[in-house]
C-alpha positions in Angstrom: 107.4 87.8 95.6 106.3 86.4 99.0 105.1 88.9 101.0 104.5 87.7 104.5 102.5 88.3 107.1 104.4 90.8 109.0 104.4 93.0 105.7 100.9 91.9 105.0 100.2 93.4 108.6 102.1 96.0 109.1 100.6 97.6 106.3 97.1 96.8 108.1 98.2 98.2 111.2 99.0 101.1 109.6 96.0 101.5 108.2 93.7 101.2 111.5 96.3 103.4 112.7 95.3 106.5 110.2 91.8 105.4 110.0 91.4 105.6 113.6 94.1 108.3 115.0 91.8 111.3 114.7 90.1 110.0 118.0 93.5 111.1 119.6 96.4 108.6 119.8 95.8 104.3 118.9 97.1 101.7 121.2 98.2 98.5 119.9 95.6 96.4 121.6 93.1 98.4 120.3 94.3 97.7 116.9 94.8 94.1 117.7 91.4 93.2 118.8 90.0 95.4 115.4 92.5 93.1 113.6 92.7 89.8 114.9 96.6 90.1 115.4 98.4 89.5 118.1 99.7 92.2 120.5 103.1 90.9 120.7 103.7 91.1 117.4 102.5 94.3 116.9 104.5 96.2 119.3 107.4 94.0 117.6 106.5 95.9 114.3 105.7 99.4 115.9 108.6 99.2 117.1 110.3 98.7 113.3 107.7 101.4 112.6 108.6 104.2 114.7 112.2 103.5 114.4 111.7 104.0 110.5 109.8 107.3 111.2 106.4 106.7 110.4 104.9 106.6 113.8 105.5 108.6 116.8 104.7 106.7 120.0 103.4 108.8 123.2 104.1 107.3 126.5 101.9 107.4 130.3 98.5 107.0 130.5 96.6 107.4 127.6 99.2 106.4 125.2 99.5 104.9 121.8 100.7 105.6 118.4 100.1 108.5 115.8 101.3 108.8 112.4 104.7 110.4 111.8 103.5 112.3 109.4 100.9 112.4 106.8 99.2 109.4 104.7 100.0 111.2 101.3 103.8 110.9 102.4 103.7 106.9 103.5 104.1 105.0 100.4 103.3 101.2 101.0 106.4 101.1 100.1 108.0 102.7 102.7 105.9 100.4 105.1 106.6 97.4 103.7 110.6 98.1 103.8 110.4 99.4 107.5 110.0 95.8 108.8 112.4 94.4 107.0 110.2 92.5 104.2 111.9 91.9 101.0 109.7 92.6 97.4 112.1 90.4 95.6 110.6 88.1 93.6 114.0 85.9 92.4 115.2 82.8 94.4 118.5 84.6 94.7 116.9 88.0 95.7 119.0 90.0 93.2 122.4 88.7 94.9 124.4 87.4 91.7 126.1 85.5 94.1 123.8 83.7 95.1 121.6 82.9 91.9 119.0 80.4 91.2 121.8 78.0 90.0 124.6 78.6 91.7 128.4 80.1 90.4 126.2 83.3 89.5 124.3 81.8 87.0 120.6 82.7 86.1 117.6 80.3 86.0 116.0 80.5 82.5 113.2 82.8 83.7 115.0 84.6 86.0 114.7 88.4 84.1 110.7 87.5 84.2 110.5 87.3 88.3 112.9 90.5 88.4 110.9 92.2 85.6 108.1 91.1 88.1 109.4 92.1 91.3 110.3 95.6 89.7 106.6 96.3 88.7 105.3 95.0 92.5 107.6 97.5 93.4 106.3 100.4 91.5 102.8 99.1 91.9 103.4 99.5 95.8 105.2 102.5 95.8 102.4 104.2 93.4 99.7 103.9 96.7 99.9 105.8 100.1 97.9 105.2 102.7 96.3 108.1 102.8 94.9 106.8 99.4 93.8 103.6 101.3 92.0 105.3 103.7 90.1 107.1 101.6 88.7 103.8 99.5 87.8 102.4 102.9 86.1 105.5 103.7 84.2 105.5 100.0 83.7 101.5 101.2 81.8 102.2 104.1 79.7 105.2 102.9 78.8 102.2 100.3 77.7 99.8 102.9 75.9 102.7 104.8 74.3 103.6 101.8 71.4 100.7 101.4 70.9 100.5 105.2 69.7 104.5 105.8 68.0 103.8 102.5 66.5 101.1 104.0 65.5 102.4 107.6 64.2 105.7 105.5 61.5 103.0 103.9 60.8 101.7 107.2 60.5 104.6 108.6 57.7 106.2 105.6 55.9 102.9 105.8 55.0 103.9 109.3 
């Protein structure tokens, strides 16, 4: 499997999206400066995104994205496939057609990259983004932790 950068992104965007959509509607350049992508190329996958159905965009002033509908219903999955990135793991890309060696026939270890691409599949489809959202929220109550720990013991030393 070769996932690219506009799957690898997409499913970041997505994430900044829910993690930061209960301040009202996201804009894209907001996103893009937390992310270090580039504008353009985020609208170009909003737009993939909101044509799939996974975020609503509101126009005007004050304007941005929302999800579509909740994290628990967003498989990565479901990202991943709504701007166009392919999970397959084979040189031919499942097309018999077009196997590894030509005339439709298989590389040696062709069954072990579609065996592989299958369980990338599951493995994607088994986490939402709701479920991402929470282990960066459980991240940062981490980080969070040591510091008000630390400004506490500051703060008795006084």
């Amino acid at each position: 499997m070769k996932l690219t950068t506009k799957g690898r992104y997409a499913v970041t965007a997505m994430l900044d999206l829910a993690l930061h959509q209960y301040d009202g509607v996201v804009t894209v350049a907001d996103i893009a400066q937390r992310q270090q992508i580039s504008v353009a190329y985020l609208e170009q996958l909003f737009g993939r995104l909101r044509r799939h159905g996974l975020v609503d965009s509101v126009r005007g002033p004050g304007g941005g994205y929302r999800l579509a509908m909740p994290g628990a219903e967003i498989p990565l999955t479901r990202i991943v496939a709504a701007v166009n990135e392919s999970i397959h793991t084979t040189q031919c890309g499942g097309d018999p057609a077009l196997c590894c060696k030509g005339d439709g026939q298989q590389c040696l270890t062709h069954d072990v990259w579609e065996e592989l691409g299958q369980r990338i599949a599951q493995f994607l489809d088994s986490i939402t983004l709701a479920q991402l959202v929470e282990e960066q929220h459980r991240k940062e109550a981490a980080q969070a932790a040591p510091v008000k720990m630390a400004q506490t013991v500051l703060r008795s030393a006084h």
